[in-house]
N, C-alpha and C positions, 0 to 999 in steps of 0.2 A: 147611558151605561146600563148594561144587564148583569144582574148580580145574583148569585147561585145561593138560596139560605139552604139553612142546614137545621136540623134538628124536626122535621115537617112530621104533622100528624094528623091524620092517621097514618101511618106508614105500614104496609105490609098488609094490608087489609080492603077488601073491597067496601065502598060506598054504595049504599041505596040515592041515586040519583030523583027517586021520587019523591025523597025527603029533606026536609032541611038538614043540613051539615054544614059543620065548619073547621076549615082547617087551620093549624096555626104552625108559625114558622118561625123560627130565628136568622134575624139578619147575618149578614154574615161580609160586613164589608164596612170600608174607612170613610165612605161618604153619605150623606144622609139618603132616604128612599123614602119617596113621598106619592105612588101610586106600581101598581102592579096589573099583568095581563097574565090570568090562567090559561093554559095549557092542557087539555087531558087526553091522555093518550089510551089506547087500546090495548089491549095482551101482546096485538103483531104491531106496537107501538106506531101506529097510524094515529094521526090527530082525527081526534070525535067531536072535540069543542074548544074552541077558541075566544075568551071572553075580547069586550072592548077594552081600551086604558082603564082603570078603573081607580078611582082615590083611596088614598088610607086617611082613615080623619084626622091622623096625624102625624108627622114624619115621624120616620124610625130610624136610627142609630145601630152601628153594630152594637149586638147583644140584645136589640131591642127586641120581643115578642108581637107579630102582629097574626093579623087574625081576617080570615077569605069567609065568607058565607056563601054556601052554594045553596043556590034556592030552588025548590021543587023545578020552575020553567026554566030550570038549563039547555034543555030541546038539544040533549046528547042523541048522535046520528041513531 
């Protein structure tokens, strides 16, 4: 299943890709979620990076807060 969270942040704001950053999200669904694949699009919303499956260390629940670390070697196009 793919589930859309809501509440994501940074929102509205550019990221330095050559630094560590972390994003965090609230779930936003009736089933549990126990890993995630980022996405990151361009201005002319073209995909730049596309992570692997990746775990959460521990499932999340709607409501629950989880949390992406983007590490310096993202190798955005």
């Amino acid at each position: 299943m793919i589930y859309q969270p809501r509440s994501i942040q940074p929102t509205y704001k550019s990221i330095d890709a050559n630094s560590v950053e972390e994003i965090s999200l609230v779930m936003n669904t009736s089933d549990r979620v126990n890993a995630y694949r980022l996405t990151v699009y361009d201005m002319g919303n073209n995909i730049v990076y596309q992570s692997e499956k990746e775990d959460f260390p521990v499932e999340l629940f709607n409501g629950d807060t989880g949390f992406i670390e983007l590490l310096p070697n993202i190798l955005l196009k």
